[in-house]
ROKOLMAR-512214 format. One line per 2 residues: number of its first residue (from 1); their letters; for each residue x, y, z of C-alpha. Coordinates in steps of 0.1 Angstrom, whole numbers. Layout:
# ROKOLMAR-512214
NUM) a) X/Y/Z | ...
END
This chain:
# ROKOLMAR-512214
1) xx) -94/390/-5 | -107/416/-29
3) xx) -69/429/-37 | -54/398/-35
5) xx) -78/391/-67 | -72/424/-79
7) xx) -34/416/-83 | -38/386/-97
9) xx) -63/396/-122 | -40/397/-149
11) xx) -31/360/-145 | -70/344/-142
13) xx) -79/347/-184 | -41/320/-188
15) xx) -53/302/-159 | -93/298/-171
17) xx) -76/289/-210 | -55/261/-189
19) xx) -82/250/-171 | -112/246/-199
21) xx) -82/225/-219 | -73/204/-190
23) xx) -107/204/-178 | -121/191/-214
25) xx) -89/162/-215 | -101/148/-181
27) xx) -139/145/-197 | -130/128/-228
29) xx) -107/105/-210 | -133/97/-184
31) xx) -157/87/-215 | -193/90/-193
33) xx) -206/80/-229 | -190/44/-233
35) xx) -179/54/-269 | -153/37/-286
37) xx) -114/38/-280 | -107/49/-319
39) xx) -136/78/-311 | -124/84/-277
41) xx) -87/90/-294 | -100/107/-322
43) xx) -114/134/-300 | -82/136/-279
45) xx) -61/140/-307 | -83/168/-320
47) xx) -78/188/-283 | -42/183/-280
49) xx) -40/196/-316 | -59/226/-304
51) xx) -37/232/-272 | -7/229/-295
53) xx) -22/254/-321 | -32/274/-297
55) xx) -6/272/-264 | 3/313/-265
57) xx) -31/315/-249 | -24/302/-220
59) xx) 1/330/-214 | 27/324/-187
61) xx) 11/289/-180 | 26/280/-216
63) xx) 52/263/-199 | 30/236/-182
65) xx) 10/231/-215 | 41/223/-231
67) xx) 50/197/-203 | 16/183/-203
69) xx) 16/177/-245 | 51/160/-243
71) xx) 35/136/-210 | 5/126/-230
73) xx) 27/120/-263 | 49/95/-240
75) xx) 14/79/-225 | 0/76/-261
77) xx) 7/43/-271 | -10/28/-243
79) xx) -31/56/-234 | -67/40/-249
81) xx) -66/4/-247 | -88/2/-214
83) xx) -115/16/-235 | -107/-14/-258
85) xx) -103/-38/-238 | -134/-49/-211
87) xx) -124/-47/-175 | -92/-33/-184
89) xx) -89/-5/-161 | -79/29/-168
91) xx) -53/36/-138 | -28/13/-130
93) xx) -30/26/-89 | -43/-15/-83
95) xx) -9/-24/-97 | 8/2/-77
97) xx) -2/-11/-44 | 4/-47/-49
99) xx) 37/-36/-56 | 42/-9/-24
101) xx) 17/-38/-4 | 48/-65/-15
103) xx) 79/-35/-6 | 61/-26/29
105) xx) 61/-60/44 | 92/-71/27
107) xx) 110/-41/43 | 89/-49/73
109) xx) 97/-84/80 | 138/-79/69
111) xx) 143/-48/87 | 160/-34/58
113) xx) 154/3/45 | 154/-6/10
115) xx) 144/-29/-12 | 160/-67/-10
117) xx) 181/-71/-40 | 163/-105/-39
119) xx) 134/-90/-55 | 153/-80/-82
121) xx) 164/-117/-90 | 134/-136/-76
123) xx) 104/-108/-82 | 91/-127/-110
125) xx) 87/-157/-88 | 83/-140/-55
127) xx) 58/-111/-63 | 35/-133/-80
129) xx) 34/-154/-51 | 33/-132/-21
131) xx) 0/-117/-38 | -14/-149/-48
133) xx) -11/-166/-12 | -29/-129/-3
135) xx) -61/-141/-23 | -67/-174/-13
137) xx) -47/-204/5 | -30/-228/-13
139) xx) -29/-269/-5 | 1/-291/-13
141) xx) -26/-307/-41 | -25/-274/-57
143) xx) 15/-271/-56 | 15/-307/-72
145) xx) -4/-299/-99 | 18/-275/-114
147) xx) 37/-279/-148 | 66/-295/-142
149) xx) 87/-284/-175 | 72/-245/-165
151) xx) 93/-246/-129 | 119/-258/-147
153) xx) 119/-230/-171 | 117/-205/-141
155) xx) 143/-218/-116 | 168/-216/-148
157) xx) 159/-181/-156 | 160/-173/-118
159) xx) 193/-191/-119 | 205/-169/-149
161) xx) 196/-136/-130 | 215/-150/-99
163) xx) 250/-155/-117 | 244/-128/-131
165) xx) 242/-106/-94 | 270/-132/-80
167) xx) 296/-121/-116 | 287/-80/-108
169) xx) 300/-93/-67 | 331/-106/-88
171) xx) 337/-77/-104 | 330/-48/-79
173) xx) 353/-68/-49 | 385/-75/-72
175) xx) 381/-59/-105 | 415/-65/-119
177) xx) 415/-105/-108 | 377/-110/-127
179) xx) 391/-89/-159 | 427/-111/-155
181) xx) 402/-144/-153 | 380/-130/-188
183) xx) 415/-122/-207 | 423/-156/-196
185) xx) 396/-173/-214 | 389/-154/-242
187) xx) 427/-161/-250 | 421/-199/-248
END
C-alpha cells in the first residue's frame, strides 16, 4: 500500500484540485441553505469561472474538467429552475423510471427486444395512460367525462403520426413506385 501511494504521489495534488472543485459544485447545487435560484446560479457561475481560470491546476485531470464545463454549459438553461420552482425536483430519475417502468412491461408483455414502434406513434396517448391506470383505477364515469373536442384533437394528431410511419413503409418496400406516385402529383 505504502508504494503503491508512493507512485502515485505525483498524481494526488491534480486529483485533491479536481476534487475540492467538484466537491464545492455538488454543495452549491445541493443548496442545504434554501437560497434563491438567481443566488444559487450566481455562485455556480463564479466556480465554473474559477475552474475555467484556473483548469492547468488540475494537471493531467484537465481533460475531465474540460468535459465537465462543456456538460454543465449544455445543462445550463435548465439547470436552476427546481430551486425556482416549489416541488420541482432537482433530478429527473422519477421521470426515468416511469419511462424504463412503461419499456419493461411493454417488452414484457409483447415479447419483443426492443421498443414497439407503437410507442413512437401512440406514446403520447399510451404513456400517459399506462402510468395513470398505475396510480389509481378508473370508472367508465371518469372516461365519459372527458372533453370531447380534446380526444378529437389527439386521435388526429395520433392519426398524423401513423400515416406518417405507414408513407416511410411506402417508401422503404418500393422506393421507385412511391417517388413515380409523388412525380405523379406534383405534376398534376
Amino acid at each position: 500500500m505504502g508504494r503503491g501511494l508512493e507512485e502515485t504521489a505525483s498524481l494526488w495534488t491534480d486529483i485533491r484540485t479536481a476534487y475540492r472543485w467538484i466537491h464545492s459544485a455538488a454543495r452549491l447545487l445541493d443548496n442545504q441553505a434554501g437560497e434563491p435560484g438567481a443566488r444559487v446560479r450566481c455562485h455556480y457561475q463564479g466556480l465554473l469561472g474559477a475552474m475555467q481560470h484556473w483548469s492547468d491546476r488540475a494537471g493531467t485531470l484537465v481533460p475531465g474538467i474540460q468535459h465537465f464545463l462543456k456538460v454543465t454549459r449544455s445543462y445550463w438553461p435548465g439547470l436552476f429552475h427546481c430551486y425556482e420552482i416549489a416541488g420541482l425536483p432537482r433530478t429527473n430519475n422519477e421521470l426515468e423510471h416511469v419511462f424504463g417502468t412503461h419499456r419493461y412491461h411493454e417488452r414484457r408483455t409483447t415479447g419483443r427486444k426492443t421498443g414497439s414502434p407503437a410507442t413512437v406513434i401512440h406514446g403520447s396517448a399510451r404513456v400517459v395512460a399506462a402510468t395513470a391506470t398505475r396510480l389509481r383505477t378508473f370508472s367508465a364515469d371518469d372516461l365519459a367525462a372527458a372533453d370531447i373536442s380534446e380526444w378529437i384533437a389527439l386521435r388526429r394528431e395520433l392519426d398524423k403520426r401513423r400515416h406518417c410511419r405507414v408513407l416511410q413503409r411506402r417508401f422503404r418496400r418500393n422506393p421507385e413506385a412511391y417517388l413515380a406516385t409523388l412525380e405523379a402529383l406534383l405534376s398534376s
